[in-house]
Every structure is written in C-alpha cells, then in structure tokens.
C-alpha positions in Angstrom: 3.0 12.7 3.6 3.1 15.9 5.3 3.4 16.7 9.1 2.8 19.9 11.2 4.7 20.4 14.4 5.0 23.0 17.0 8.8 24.3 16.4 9.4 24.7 20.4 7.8 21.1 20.9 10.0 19.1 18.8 13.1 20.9 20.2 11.7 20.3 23.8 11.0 16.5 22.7 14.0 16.2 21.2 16.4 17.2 24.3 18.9 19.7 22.7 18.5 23.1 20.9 18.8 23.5 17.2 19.7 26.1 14.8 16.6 25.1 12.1 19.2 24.8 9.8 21.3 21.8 11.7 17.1 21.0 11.9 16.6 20.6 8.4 20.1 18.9 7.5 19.2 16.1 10.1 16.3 15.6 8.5 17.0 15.8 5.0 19.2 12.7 6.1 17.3 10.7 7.2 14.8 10.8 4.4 12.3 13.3 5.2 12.3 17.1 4.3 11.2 20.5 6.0 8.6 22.1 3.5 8.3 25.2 5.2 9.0 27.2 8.7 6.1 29.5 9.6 6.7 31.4 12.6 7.0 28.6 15.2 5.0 25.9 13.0 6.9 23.7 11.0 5.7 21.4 8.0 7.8 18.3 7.5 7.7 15.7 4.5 8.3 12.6 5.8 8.7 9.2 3.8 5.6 7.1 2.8 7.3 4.6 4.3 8.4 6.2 7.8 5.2 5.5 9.1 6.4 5.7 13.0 7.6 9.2 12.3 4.1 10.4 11.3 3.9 12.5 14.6 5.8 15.2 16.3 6.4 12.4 18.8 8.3 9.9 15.8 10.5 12.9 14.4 12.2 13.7 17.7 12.1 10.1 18.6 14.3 9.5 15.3 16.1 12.7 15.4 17.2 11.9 19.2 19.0 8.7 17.6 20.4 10.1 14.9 21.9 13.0 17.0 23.7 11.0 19.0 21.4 12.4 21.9 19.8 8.9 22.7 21.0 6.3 20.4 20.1 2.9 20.1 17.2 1.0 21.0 14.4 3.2 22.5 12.7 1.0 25.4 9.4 0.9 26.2 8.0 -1.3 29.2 4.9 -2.6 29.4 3.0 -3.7 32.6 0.1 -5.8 32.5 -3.4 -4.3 33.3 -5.9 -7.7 33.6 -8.3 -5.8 31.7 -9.7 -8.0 28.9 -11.4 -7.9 25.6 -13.5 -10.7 24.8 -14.2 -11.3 20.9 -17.7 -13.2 19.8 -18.3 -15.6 16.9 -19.6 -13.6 13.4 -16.2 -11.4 13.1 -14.4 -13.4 11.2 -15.7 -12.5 7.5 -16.3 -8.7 8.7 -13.7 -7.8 10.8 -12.0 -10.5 12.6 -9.1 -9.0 14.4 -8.7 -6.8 17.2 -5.5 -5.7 19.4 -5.5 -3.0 22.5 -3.6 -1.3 25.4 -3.5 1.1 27.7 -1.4 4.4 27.9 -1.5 5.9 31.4 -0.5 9.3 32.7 -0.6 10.9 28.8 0.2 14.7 28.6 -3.1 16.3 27.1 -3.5 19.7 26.2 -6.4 21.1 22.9 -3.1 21.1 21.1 -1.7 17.9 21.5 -4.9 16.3 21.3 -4.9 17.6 17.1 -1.7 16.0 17.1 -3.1 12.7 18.6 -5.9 12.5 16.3 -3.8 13.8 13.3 -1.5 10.8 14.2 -4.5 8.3 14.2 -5.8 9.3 10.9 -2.5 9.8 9.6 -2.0 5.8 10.6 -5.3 4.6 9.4 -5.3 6.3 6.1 -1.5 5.0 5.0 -0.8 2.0 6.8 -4.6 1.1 7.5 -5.7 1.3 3.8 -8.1 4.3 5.0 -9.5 2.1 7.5 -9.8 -1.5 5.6 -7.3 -3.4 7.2 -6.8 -0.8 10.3 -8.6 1.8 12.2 -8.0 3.2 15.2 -10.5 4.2 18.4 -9.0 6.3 21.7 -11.3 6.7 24.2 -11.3 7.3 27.9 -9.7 4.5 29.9 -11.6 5.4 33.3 -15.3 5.5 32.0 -15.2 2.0 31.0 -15.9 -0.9 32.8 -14.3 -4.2 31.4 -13.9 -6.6 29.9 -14.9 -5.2 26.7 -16.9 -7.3 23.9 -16.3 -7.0 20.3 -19.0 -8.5 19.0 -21.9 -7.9 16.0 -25.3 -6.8 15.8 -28.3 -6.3 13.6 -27.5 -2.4 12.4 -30.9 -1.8 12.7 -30.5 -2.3 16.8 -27.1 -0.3 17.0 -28.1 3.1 18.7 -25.4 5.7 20.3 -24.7 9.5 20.1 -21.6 9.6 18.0 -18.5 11.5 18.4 -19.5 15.4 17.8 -22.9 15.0 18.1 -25.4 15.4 20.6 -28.3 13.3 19.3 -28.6 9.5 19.3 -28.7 7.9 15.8 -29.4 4.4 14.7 -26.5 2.7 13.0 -27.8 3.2 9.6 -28.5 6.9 10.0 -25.0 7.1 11.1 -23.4 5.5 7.5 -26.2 8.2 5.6 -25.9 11.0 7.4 -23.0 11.3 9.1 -19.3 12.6 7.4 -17.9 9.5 8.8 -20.3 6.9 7.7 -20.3 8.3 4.0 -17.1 7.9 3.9 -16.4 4.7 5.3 -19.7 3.2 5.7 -18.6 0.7 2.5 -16.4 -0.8 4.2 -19.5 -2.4 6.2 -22.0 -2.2 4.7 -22.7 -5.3 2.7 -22.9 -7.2 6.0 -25.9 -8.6 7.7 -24.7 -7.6 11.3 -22.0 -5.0 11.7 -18.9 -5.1 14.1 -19.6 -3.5 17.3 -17.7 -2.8 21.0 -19.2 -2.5 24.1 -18.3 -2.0 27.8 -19.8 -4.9 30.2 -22.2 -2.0 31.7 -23.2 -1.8 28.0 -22.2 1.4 27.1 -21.1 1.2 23.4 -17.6 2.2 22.5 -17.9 2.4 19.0 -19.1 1.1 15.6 -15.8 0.0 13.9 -14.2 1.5 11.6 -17.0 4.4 11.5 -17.0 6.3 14.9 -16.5 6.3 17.7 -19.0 7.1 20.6 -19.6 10.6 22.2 -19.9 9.1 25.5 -16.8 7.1 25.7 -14.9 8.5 23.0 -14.5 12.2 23.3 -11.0 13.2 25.0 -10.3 16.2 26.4 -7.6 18.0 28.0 -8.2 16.6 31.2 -8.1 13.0 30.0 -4.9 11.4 31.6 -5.5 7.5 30.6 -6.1 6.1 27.4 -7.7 3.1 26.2 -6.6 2.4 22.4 -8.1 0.0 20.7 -7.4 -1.3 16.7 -9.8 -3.2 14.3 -8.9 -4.6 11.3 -8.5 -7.6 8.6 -5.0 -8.3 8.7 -3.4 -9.4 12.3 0.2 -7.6 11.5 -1.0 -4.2 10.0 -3.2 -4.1 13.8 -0.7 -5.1 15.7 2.0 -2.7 14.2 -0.9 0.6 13.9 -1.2 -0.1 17.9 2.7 0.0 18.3 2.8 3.1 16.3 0.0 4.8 18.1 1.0 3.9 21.6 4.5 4.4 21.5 4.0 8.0 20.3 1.8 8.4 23.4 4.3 7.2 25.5 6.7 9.6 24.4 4.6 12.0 26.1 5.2 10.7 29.5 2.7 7.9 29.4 2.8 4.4 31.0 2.5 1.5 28.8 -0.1 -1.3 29.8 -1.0 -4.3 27.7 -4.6 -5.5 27.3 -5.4 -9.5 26.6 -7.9 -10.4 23.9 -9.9 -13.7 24.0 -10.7 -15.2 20.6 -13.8 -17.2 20.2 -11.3 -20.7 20.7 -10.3 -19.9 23.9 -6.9 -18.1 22.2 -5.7 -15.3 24.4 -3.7 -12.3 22.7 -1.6 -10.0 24.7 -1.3 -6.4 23.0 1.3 -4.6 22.7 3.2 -6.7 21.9 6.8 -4.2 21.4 9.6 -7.2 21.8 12.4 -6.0 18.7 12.7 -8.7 16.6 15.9 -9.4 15.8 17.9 -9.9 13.0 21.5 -11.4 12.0 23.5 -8.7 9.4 27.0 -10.0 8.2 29.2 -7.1 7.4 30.4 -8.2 4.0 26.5 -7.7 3.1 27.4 -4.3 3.9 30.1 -4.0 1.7 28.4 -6.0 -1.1 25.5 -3.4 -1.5 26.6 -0.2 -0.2 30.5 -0.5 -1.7 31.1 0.9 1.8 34.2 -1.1 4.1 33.3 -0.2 7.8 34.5 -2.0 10.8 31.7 -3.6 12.7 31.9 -1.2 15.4 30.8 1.7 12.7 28.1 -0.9 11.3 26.7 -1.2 14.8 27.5 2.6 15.9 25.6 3.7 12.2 22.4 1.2 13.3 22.5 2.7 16.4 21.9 6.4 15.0 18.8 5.1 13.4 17.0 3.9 16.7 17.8 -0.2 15.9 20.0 -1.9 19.0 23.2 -3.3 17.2 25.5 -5.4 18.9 28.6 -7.3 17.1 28.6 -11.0 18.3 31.1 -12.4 16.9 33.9 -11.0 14.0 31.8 -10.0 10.7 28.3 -10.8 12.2 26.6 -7.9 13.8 23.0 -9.0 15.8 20.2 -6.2 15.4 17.3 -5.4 17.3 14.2 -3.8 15.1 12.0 -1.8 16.9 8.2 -3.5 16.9 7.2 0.1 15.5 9.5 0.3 12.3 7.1 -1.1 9.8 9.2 -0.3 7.1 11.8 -3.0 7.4 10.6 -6.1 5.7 13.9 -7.4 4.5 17.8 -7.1 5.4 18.1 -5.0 2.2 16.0 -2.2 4.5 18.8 -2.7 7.4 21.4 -1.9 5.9 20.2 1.2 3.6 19.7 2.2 7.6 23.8 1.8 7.9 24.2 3.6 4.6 22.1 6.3 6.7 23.5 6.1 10.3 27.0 6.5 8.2 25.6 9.4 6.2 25.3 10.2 3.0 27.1 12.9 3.4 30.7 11.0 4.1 30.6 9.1 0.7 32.8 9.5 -1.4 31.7 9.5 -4.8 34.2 7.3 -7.2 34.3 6.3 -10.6 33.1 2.5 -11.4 36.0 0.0 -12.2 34.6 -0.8 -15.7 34.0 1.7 -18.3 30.7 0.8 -19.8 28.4 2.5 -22.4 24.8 2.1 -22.3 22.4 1.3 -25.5 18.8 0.5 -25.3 17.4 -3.4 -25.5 16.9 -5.2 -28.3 12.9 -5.9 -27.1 13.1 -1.7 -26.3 14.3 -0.7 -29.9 11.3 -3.5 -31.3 8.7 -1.3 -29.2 10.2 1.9 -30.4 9.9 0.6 -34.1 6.6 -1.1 -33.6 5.3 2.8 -31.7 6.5 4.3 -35.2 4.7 1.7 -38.0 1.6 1.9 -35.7 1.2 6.2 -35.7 3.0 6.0 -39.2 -0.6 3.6 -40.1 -2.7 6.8 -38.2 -3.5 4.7 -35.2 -3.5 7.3 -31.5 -0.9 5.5 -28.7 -2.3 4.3 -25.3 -0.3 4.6 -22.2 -2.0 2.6 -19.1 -1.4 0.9 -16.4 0.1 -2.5 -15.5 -2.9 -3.4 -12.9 -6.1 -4.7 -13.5 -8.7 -6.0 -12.4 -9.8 -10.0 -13.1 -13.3 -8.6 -14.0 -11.3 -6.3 -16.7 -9.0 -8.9 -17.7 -11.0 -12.4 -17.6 -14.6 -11.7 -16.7 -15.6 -9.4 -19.3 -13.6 -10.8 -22.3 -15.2 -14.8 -21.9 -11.8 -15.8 -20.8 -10.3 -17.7 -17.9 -6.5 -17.3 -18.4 -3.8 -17.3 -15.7 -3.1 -13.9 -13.8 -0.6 -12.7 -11.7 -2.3 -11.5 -8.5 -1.2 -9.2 -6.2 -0.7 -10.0 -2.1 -1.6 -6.8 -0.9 -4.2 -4.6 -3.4 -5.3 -1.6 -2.6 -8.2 -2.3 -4.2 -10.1 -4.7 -6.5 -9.9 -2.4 -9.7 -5.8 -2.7 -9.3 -5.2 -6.3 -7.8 -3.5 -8.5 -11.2 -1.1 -7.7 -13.4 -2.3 -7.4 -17.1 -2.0 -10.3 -19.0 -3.3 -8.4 -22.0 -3.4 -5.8 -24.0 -6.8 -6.0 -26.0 -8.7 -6.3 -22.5 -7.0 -2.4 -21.8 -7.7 -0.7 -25.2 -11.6 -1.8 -24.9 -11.8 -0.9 -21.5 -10.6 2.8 -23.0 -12.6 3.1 -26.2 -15.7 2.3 -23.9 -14.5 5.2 -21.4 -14.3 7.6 -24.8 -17.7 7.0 -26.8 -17.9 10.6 -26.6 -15.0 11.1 -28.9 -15.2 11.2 -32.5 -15.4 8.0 -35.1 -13.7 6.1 -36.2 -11.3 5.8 -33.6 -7.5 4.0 -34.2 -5.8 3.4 -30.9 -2.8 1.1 -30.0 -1.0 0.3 -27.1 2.8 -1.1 -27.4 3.7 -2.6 -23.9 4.6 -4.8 -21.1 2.3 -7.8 -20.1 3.2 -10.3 -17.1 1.7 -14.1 -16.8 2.5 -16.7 -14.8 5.5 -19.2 -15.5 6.9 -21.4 -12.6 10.4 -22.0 -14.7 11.2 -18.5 -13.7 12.9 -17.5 -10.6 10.1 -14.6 -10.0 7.3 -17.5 -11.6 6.5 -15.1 -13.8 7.4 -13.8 -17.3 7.2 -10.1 -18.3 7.2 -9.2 -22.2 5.8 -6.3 -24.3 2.9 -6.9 -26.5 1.2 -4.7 -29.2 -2.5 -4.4 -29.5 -4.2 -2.2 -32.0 -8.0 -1.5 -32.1 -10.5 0.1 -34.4 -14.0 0.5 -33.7 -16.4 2.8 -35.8 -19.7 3.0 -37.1 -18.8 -0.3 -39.8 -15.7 -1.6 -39.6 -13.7 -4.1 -41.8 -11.3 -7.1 -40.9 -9.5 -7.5 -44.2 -8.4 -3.8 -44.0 -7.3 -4.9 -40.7 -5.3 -7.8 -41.5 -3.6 -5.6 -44.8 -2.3 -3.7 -41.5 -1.2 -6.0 -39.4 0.7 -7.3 -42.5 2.5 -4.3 -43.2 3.6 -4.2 -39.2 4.8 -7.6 -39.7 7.0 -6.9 -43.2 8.3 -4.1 -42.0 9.6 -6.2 -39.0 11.7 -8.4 -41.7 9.3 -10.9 -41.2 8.4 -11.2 -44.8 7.1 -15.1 -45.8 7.4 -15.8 -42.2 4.3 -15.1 -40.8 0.7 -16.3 -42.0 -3.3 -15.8 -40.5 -4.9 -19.0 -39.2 -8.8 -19.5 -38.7 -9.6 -20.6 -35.2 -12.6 -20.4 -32.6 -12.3 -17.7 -29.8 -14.8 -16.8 -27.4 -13.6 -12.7 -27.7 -14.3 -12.9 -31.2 -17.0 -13.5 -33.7 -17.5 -17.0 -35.1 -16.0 -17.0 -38.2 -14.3 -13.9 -37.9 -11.2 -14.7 -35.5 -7.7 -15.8 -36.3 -4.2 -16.4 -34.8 -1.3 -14.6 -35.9 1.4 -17.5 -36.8 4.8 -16.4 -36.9 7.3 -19.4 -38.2 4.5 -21.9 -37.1 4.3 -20.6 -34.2 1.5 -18.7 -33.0 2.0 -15.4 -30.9 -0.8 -13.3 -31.9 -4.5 -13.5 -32.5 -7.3 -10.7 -34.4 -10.8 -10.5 -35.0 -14.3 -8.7 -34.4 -15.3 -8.9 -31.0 -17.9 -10.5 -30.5 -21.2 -8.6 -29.1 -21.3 -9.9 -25.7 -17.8 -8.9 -25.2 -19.2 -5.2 -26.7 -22.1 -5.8 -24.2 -20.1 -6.1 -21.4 -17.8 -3.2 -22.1 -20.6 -0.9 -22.7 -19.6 -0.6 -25.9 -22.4 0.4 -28.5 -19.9 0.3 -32.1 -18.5 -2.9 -33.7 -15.2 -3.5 -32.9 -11.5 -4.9 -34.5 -8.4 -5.7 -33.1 -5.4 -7.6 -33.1 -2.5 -8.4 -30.2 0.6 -9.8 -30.8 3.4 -11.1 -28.4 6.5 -8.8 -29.5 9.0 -11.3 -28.9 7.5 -13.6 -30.9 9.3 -16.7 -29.5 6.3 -15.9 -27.0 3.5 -18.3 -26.8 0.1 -16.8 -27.2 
C-alpha cells in the first residue's frame, strides 16, 4: 500500500537529516520502497503487512530504530482517565466489541489532519476488512460528556447530521444516500436494530462503522484532545487498530490515556492496552533459518534496530519485547526474519549450498503436464481458477454435503473453503459464459484439498482433472470413449473400468464411477437438472473428474 508524506516532516520526525538517497536505502531495507519524490512530497510503498508504518508517524518511528537514532523498544505511557464506556445487551450478533482511549495535547494542523484520517482509513480498509471486523471514529474529546453507551436502536429512530453535512438524516437515509452508507451500509443492514454510540447528554457520536456525527466528530485544527474509539467483530484486530492509531498520535506529542469499557456481565476492559508481549528466541534458531552465526549481542543489537526490546538472559536465549502495535508478528519465524533485517541484507554474504543438486519436476507435476496435453490434444479449452470457494459453490449447489477445508479468517463468503472439487468450478464457469458459442469443451487439471486428520496439516492436497461439455444435445458414450483414451494413454490399459452407481449431481441412470484397479477415483455423468437449475445453466451438461493420483479415494 502506498503512503504520502511531507519530505521535511519525516526528516523532522525522524531526528536527523538525510540525503533522500541514505532515505531510500533505509527503506528499501526494511521492506518498503520510495515510489517517487515530488518536490517535497514523497510516495512510499510500504509492506501489506507493516501495518504500523501506514503513517508518516510509523515510517520515522521505524526509521528512528533502524538508524541507530532511537533503538529499541519505543515506550508509550498510559495514564488512566476514569472515563467509561458502557456496552448494552443486543451487540453481540452485530457488532459486539468495542475498545477506546484518549490522546491528549495532539499537534493538529489541515495537513496533519489528512494524514490522521488517511491513517484511519488506511487501518480500517487493510487490517479492518474495510470496516467488518474494524473501524475507526475520532472525535472531539472535550464535547463529550461520559460515560459513553454503545448500545442499538430501531434505524428508523436513529437521527443526526452526519460528518460533512449540514442537514439531519434518519439512519436509513444515511445507508441510501450518503457516500458512506452505500458503501458500507451492508455491513448493517440486515439487522433489526443497528449499533449506535451516544454521550450521557445524548448527543450521538456515531452510527458504527458508517459515520461519524458532525457534531462530535468533525476535528479541526484547533482540536488538541482526541477521543478514539474502535468497533468491530474480532476483539484482537480492535484492540491492535486502536494501538496503531493512537500510537501514531502520540508520536505527535500527544498524551496517552486509557478508557475502561463495561460489558453487559459486569466485565471491565481497559484500552489501550500497549504492554509488549514477550517472547523467548534461542540463537541456534537463528542460525537454523537464516544460515547466519551471530553472537547474541548482534541478535539483540539487530532486534533492537527494528523497534523490538532484546535482552540476552542467559547464553543462547535472547528475551524479546514485541511492541503491542507490530501486528505483523504472529510467530517466531516473523522475529527472527526481523534479525535477518536489523543485520541487513546487505552484509550477507552470498555462498554456494554444500550439496550440489539438480532440480526436475514431480512425478504428480509431469502427470498434469501429460494429462494438460491429451485433454487440448481431444479439443477441450483449459480452465485456470482459483483454490477458494465458497460452500454454496462447492456443496450447496451440487446436492452434496462433503467435507471442506474452511478457512479462519475469509475475507469473504465467496472465498472462505478450499475446493474440494473440480466439476463444482468448471460449472460455475460455463454458467458465467452462456454468451459464448456451443458446444463448449473445457477442462481444468489441478489441485484440490479435503480434510484428513492422518496428516500433520489434517489435510490432503492432490491434483484432479475435470473435463465438461455442455451444448445444445450432448452424449455420454462419446464422453466415456474420451475419458478412455485419457486413461490408455496414461498406461492404464485393462486397468480401469466404468461402474453404474446413484449420485445426486447426476442423472438417474446416467452416472458412473471411474474404477481404476478396483479402486474408484473418479466419477462422470449428465448433471442432473436441478444441479443445471441451480447454476443457471439453461444446456444439458457432461462431465467427468478424476483423482490424478489415483491411489486417491473419490
């Protein structure tokens, strides 16, 4: 993602002048790039993944470590205000979680303000899903009166002036008319009551994750304290957006104070919480993944350059301090690709590997490269898709109810499984490409993943080959003469057979398995019309899929 920042600003910020070519070289190592330099604007790419340095505020903040100008852990106190937020019942299927604080004494000027709010749309269109699991609200700390209530209403009732306009609107008018509420009115809605914050004097804040209001939300350049607030579906993506946001603010000279939230059960939750967690690195981890042999002193000095606190505790075992705003390190892998950093890339020396080695391609990759060649040699057009799904894709519309491999974290519902099938894919295509002239011959040779708890990733990944035709009249036997073919010229010659069975995909009395030495990997048919029905699909259909390793069950 690309950054603007004021060239004098990030060298103020930073602490030390710089030639914009020791500039660019800092930041080319550590993983983010200057684009351009216009004048006394400059356009960095940073790293999807860096999203604390998604500000001007982040870059220095990282640049000041890895300089040497302010290394180590960058501390942040945070004083208690006693200003509350109390949460009501009703949130919980909407929009259940909510974390806060206070910056006080914030630098403001019209230009820093873009950078704030670039910042908070930056934050809640990467790490907040564009505003599903996090969005963010700033507003002015001294018209409030708390606590504040998060709490729902009837839309219907909901009425405010929102941010940039100077006419009150009713909740609903606000998701159809304005910019805001088209864009992220989904995300609401399909609920009864929508999620809601109000001062105690009743003055509403906002309607989360939509807009704020104009009466408490509009900052200006005389606005020295800041009330941030974070809604959301997922505790640890709030939590960490608040961190991001408020730490950036109080690189501008602002005063950290934390904010308590009462949960419906009595549950108080102090926010920000910016306590490093800490983790345990061994050295010879370092020297098992990096190939690099470094004393602990350079492990902790090279942790140090990338903002962690690094402190050896005994010989071999270094203790590490994350700051509560790096969201990118989930794993001790991410530490110590930081010590391949702090060290620099730069100072490795490349070296020839101990054993000599020459590559060839996979037994399974020459099948598929063989299988890609019988199947265009037949006239069939290749597929290429992707590995996600959806269930409804997948299961739903195909009458089946076979295990999937579901992702943790989907973006959305269209790409949250892994495909477990082929056939599933190619249909969802030819009903995509109606338009296209008929008969149409498509195939797809590739990966599929299903559940297996035998395997140390409980799952099992193998390529498949699926072939479709679908035309105005279409004909299984001609279909099974080239499947057939496939199959000899495989050397699987007496070794393979068709077996009548019942599918639900299929057409009664038109649907087979594929046996392969007894065993079946494979299955064909004419899909049945409900299956069309579902797909849109308004031409009869044949296909086939079979498990490429045929060892594979089907």
């Amino acid at each position: 993602m690309n950054i603007e920042c004021r060239l004098d600003d990030l060298v103020n910020l930073i602490g030390k002048k710089l030639a914009i070519e020791r500039l660019e070289d800092a930041l080319f190592l550590i993983k983010a790039e200057v684009e351009r330099v216009d004048g006394n604007v400059i356009e960095i790419e940073v790293n999807p993944d860096r999203t604390d340095m998604l500000s001007t505020e982040g870059v220095a903040r990282a640049l000041r470590s890895f300089l040497g100008i302010s290394p180590g852990l960058t501390k942040y106190p945070v004083k208690k205000s006693g200003k509350k937020i109390i949460v009501k019942q009703g949130l919980k299927r909407i929009r259940e979680f909510i974390s806060c604080g206070i910056v006080r004494g914030v630098e403001t000027s019209d230009d820093l303000l873009k950078e704030y709010m670039h910042l908070q749309e930056a934050l809640t269109a990467t790490h907040g899903r564009s505003r599903k699991k996090a969005s963010i609200g700033l507003y002015v700390l001294d018209a409030i009166e708390f606590p504040v209530i998060y709490t729902t209403k009837t839309p219907e009732k909901i009425r405010f002036t929102p941010l940039g306009h100077d006419v009150e609107m009713d909740a609903p008018s606000i998701l159809r008319e304005h910019d805001k509420g088209l864009t992220y009115g989904p995300i609401i809605s399909s609920f009864k009551k929508w999620p809601l914050l109000v001062d105690s004097k009743g003055e509403i804040l906002s309607l989360p994750p939509i807009i704020n209001s104009d009466a408490l939300g509009q900052i200006d350049d005389t606005t020295r304290n800041i009330f941030i607030e974070v809604t959301g579906t997922h505790l640890p993506t709030v939590d960490q957006a608040l961190n991001i946001m408020i730490t950036s603010l109080a690189e501008r000279g602002g005063k950290i104070e934390s904010v308590t939230t009462v949960y419906p059960d009595g549950t108080p939750y102090e926010t920000p919480n910016l306590r490093p967690r800490t983790i345990m690195l061994e050295t010879t981890e370092v020297v098992k993944i990096t190939g690099l042999d470094l004393e602990d002193s350079t492990v902790a000095e090279s942790l140090e350059k990338m903002g962690f606190g690094a402190k050896a505790k005994k010989k071999g075992m270094i203790q590490v301090l994350v700051p509560a705003y790096r969201t990118d390190v989930q794993h001790l892998v991410d530490v110590i690709e930081d010590v391949a950093i702090g060290y620099g890339f730069d100072k490795i020396e490349p070296t020839l590997p101990r054993t000599m080695t020459v590559g060839k391609l996979r037994a399974d990759t020459r099948l598929v490269n063989k299988v890609r060649d019988l199947m265009v040699g037949l006239g069939y057009q290749e597929v290429l898709s992707f590995v996600m799904s959806s269930p409804e894709v997948l299961n739903t519309k195909m009458l089946r109810n076979r295990p999937l491999v579901t992702t943790g974290n989907p973006k959305s519902r269209d790409f949250s499984v892994l495909r477990n099938a082929l056939l599933p894919i190619l249909l969802s295509f030819a009903s995509k490409n109606q338009h296209a002239d008929y008969p149409q011959r498509v195939f797809e040779a590739g990966h599929i993943v299903v559940p297996d708890r035998s395997m140390e990733t409980r799952t099992r990944q193998f390529p498949s080959l699926c072939g479709l035709v679908t035309s105005n009249t279409v004909n299984i036997t001609e279909l099974l003469t080239e499947v057939g073919f496939v199959m000899r010229n495989l050397g699987l010659e007496g070794d393979f057979r068709f077996v009548r069975t019942s599918d639900p995909t299929f057409i009664e009395g038109r649907a087979g398995e594929i046996h392969v030495r007894g065993k079946s990997v494979g299955c064909f048919g004419e899909v049945s019309p409900e299956v069309l029905s579902n797909f849109a699909m308004a031409r009869p259909v044949v296909a086939f899929e079979v498990h490429l390793p045929f060892d594979a069950e089907w």
